[in-house]
C-alpha positions in Angstrom: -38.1 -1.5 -2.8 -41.7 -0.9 -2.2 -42.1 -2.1 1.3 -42.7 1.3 2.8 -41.2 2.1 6.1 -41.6 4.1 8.7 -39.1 5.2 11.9 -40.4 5.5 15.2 -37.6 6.7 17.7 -37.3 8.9 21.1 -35.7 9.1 24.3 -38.9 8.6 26.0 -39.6 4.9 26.1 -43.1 5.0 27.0 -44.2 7.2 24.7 -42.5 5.5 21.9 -44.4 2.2 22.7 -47.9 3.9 22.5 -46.9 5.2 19.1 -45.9 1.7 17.8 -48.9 0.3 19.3 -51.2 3.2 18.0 -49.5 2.6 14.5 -50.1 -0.9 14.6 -53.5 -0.8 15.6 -54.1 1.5 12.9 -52.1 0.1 9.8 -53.3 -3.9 9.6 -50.6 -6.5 8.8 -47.9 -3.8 9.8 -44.6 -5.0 11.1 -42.3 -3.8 13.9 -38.8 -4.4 14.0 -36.7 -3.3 17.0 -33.0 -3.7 17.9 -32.1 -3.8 21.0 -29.0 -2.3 22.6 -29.2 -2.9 25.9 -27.7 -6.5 25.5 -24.2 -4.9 24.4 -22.2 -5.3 26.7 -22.9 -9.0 25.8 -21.5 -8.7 22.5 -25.0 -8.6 20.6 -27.7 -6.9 19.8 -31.4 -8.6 20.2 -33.5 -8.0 16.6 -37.3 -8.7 17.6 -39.7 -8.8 14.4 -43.3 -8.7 15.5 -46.8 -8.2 14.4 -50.5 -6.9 16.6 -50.4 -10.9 17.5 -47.1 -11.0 18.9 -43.4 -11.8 18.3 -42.7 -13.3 14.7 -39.2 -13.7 14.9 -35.8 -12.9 16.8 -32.5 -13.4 16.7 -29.1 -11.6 17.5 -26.8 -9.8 15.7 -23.0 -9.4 16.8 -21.6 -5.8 17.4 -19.2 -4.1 14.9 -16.2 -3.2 16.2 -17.3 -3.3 19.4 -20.5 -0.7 18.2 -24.0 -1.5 19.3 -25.3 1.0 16.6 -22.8 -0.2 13.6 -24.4 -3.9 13.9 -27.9 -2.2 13.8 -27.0 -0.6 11.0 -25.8 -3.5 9.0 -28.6 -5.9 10.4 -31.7 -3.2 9.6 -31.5 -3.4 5.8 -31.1 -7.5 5.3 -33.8 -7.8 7.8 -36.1 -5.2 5.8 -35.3 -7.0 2.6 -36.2 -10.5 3.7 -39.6 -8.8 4.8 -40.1 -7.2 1.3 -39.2 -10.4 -0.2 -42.1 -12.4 1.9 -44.5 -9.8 0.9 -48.1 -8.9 2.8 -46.6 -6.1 5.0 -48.4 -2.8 4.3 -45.9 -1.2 6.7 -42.6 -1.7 8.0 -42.4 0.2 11.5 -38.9 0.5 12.6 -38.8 1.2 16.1 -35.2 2.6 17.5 -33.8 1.9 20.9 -33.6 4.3 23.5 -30.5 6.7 22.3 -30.5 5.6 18.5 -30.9 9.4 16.3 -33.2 8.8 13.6 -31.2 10.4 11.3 -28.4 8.1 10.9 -31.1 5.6 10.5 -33.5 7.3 7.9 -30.3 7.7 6.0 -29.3 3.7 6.1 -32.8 2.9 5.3 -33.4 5.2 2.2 -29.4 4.3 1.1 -30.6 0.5 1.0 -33.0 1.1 -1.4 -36.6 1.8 0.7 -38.8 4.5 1.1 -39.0 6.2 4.0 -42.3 7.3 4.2 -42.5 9.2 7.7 -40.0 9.5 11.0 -41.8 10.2 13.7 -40.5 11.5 17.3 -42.4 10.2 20.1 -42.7 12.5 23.1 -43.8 13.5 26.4 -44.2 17.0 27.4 -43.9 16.6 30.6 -40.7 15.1 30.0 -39.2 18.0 27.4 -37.5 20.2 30.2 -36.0 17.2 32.9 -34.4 15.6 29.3 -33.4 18.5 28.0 -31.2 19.5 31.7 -30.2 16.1 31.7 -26.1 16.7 31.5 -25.3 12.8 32.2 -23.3 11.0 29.4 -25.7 8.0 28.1 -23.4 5.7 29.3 -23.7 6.9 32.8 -27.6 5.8 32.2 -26.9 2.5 30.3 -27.7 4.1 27.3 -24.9 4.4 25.2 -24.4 3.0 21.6 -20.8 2.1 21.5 -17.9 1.8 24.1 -16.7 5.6 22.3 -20.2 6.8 22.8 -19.8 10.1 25.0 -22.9 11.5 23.5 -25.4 13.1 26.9 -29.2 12.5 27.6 -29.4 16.4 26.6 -28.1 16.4 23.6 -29.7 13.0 22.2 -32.6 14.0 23.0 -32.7 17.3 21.6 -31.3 15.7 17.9 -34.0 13.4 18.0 -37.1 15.8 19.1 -35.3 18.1 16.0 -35.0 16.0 13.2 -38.5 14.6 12.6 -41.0 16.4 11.1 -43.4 14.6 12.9 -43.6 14.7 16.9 -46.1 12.1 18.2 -47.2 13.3 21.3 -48.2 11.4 24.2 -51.4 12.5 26.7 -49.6 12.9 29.7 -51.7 14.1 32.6 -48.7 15.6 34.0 -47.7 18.1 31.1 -49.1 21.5 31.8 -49.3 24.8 29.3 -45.5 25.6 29.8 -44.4 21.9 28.9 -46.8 22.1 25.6 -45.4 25.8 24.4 -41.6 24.4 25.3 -42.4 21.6 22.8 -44.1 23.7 20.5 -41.0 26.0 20.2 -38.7 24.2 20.3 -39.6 22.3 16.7 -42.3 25.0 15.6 -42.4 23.2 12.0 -42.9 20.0 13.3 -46.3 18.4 12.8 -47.3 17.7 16.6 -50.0 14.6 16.2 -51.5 13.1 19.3 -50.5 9.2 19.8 -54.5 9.0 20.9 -56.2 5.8 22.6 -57.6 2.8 22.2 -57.2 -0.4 22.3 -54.3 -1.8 20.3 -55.2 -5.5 20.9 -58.4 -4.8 19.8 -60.3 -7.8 17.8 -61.3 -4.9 15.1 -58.7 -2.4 13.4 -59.1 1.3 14.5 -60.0 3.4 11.8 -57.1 5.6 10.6 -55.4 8.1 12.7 -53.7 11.0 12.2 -50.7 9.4 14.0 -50.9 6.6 10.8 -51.4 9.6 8.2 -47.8 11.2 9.1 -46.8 7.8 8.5 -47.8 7.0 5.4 -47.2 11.1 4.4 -43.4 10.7 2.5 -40.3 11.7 3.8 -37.2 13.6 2.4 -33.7 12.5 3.5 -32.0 15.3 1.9 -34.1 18.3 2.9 -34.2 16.7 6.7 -30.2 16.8 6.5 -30.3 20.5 5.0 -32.6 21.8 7.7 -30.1 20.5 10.2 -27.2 21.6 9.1 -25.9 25.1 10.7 -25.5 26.8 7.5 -29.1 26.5 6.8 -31.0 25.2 9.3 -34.6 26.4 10.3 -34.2 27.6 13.2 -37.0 28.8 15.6 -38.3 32.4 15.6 -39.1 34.6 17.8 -41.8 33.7 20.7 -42.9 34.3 24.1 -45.9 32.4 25.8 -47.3 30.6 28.8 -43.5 31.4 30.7 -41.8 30.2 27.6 -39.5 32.5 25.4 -37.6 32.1 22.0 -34.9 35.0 21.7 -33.1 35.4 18.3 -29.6 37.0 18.1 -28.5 38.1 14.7 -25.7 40.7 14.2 -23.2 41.5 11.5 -20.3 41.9 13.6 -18.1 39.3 14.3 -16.7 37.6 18.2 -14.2 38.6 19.7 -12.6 35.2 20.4 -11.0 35.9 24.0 -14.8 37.5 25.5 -17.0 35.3 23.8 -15.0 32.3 25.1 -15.0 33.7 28.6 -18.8 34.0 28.4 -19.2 30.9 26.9 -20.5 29.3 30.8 -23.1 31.8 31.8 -24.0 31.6 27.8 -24.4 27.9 27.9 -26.6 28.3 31.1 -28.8 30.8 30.1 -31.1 28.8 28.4 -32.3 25.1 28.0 -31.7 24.6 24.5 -29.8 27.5 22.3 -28.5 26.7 18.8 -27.2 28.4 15.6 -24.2 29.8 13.8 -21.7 32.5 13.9 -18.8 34.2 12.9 -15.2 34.7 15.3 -13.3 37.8 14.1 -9.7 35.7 14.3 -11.6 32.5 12.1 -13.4 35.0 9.5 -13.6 31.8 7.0 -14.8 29.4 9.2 -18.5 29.1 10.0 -18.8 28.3 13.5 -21.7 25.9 14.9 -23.5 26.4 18.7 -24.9 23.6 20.4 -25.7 23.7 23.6 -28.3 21.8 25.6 -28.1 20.2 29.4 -25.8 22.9 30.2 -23.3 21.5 28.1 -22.1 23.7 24.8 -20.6 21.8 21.7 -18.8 24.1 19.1 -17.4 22.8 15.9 -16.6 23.9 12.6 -19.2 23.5 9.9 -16.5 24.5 7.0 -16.4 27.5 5.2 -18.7 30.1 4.9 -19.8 30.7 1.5 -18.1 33.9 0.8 -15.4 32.4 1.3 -15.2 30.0 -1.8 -14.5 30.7 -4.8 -17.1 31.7 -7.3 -16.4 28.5 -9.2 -16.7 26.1 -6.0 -20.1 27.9 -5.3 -21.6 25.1 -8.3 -20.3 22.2 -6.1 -22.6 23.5 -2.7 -26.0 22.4 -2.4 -28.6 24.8 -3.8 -31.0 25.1 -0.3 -27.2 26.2 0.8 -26.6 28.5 -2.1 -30.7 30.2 -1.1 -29.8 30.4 2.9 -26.7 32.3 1.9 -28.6 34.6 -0.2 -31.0 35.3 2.0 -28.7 36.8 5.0 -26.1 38.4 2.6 -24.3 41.2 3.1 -22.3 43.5 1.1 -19.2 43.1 3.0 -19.0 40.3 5.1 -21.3 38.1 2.5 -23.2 35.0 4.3 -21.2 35.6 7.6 -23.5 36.5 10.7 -24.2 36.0 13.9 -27.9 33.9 14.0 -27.9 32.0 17.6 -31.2 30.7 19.1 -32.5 30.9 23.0 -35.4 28.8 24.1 -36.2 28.9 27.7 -38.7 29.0 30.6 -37.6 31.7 32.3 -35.1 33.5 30.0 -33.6 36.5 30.4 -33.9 37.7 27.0 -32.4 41.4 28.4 -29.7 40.3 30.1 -28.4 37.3 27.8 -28.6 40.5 24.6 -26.3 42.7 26.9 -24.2 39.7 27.6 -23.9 38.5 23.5 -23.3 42.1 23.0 -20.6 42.7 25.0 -18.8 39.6 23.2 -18.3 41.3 20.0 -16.0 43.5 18.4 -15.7 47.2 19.9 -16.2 50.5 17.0 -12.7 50.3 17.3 -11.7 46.7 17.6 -14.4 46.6 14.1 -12.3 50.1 12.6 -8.7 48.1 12.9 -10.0 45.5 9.8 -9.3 42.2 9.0 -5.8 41.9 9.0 -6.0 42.8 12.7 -8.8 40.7 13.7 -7.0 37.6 13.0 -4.2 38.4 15.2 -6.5 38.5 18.1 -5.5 35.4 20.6 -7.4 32.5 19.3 -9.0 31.6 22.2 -11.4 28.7 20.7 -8.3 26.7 19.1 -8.1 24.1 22.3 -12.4 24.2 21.8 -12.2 23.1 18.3 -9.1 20.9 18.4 -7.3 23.6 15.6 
């Protein structure tokens, strides 16, 4: 449809209400819609549909088995198509509640037939580091999505601040140099694009900002999916400045289950936000995702690695997957690796190397071969529910 829309989410309240002001002020005759989730445990969720003037419209919409974020799902596209239909909107701003991930959401929108044409992050630097330690399950905060929700503040946030390509970043007299470079490692691809001032109720539109320019810039669902996803994610690079570090870890050796799992605490700890893929010498099929934020470490299986398949299920995987594979491959072991990601004030980029080191396999352990590796106890079956 050719409304175009635009989603504006982000852990950070405030900073998400400058940027749906800014972009309001900036875009005239744009529309906000917002669901709110907060009236759950009511058995609804408020829809508010509002313009620079004021509120237009609202109404509620019941939950979905017993999911805040299922009846936001099924409301936001009927509500975007009775605003297409009325015509006159240059913009369609979709601001998410709290703990929504914009992914889920960029992927109903664009599925119901409307363009996405930006997703912006709004964020406050200050704020990066005390979300990203934040352990607490959302519900603990009020801030869950659905009675099953057992999502954290550290994880949330860290989904939503890596997904966008855009970050809209709020002035915040508290940030200092350290709380920029976090952000700016963190997400070094992302576009960061100051919310900037003003006065949104103004009697005369702004002229354009850059905040409006991401906006309007075009989105790609698919490529935003593939540059999540462990097997080919962009991952940060190597960086150290104003107290902030970036370590990357890539070997071609694989875990031994039993060491890495006992390390797995002082691992987890070591820095705020670490991330990436890698290989256990007793799973040497499975491509295993790290996740790990708040002090808390998520470890899943993201299927096969690619030398695994096949040759004739390597036409059924997505070609950015097919070029990721190609580019670590190795004679033996193929796509399989070791690529995990450290981002810290702080880090102990020595002692956290000496630490992954002493988690993989020995010369000797390596010499034995396959067959031997995967009798090795399979420490991380109770991790990954095997």
């Amino acid at each position: 449809m050719s409304l175009p829309v635009v989603i504006v989410g982000g852990l950070h309240a405030d900073a998400r209400r400058a940027a749906v002001a800014r972009l309001l002020a900036d875009v005239p005759g744009s529309v906000v819609l917002h669901h709110d989730l907060a009236t759950a445990a009511a058995g609804t969720v408020v829809r508010t549909v509002r313009d620079a003037a004021g509120v237009r419209s609202a109404g509620e919409a019941p939950l979905v088995n017993d999911c805040a974020c299922c009846a936001l799902r099924e409301d936001l596209v009927p509500e975007l198509a009775r605003l297409a239909e009325a015509g006159g909107t240059p913009l369609a701003i979709v601001e998410l509640w709290d703990s929504v991930e914009p992914k889920a959401m960029a992927e109903v929108v664009t599925a119901g037939g409307f363009t996405v044409t930006g997703v912006l992050t709004a964020v406050d630097p200050a704020l990066v580091l005390p979300y990203l330690g934040n352990g607490d399950d959302l519900a603990e905060g009020g801030l869950a999505a659905a009675a099953t929700d057992q999502r954290t503040v550290a994880d949330t946030f860290a989904r939503q601040l890596e997904y966008a390509p855009v970050l809209a970043v709020a002035d915040s007299p508290e940030a200092d140099d350290e709380d920029r470079e976090l952000l700016a490692q963190l997400h070094p691809t992302a576009r960061r694009v100051p919310i900037g001032h003003g006065d949104p109720a103004g009697a005369s539109p702004a002229p354009a900002s850059p905040l409006a320019e991401a906006a309007l810039a075009g989105f790609d669902v698919e490529a935003a999916a593939a540059a999540q996803h462990p097997a080919c994610a962009l991952l940060p690079a190597e960086a150290d400045a104003h107290g902030v570090a970036t370590f990357v870890w890539r070997r071609r050796r694989p875990f031994h289950p039993e060491r890495l799992y006992a390390a797995l605490e002082d691992l987890t700890c070591a820095a705020a936000r670490s991330r990436g893929r890698f290989w256990l010498a007793d799973k040497p099929d499975t491509l295993l995702h790290w996740d790990a934020a708040g002090g808390a470490l998520c470890v899943e299986s993201a299927g096969p690695w690619l030398a695994a398949l096949p040759d004739a299920a390597w036409e059924m995987v997505p070609p950015v997957r097919r070029a990721a594979a190609a580019l670590d491959w190795h004679p033996e072991h193929g796509d399989r690796c070791q690529h995990l990601v450290f981002t810290s004030p702080g880090l102990d980029r020595d002692g956290l190397e000496r630490l992954l080191e002493s988690c993989l396999l020995t010369d000797a352990e390596y010499a034995a071969g396959r067959d031997a590796w995967k009798r090795l106890p399979p420490a991380f079956d109770t991790l990954l529910e095997v």
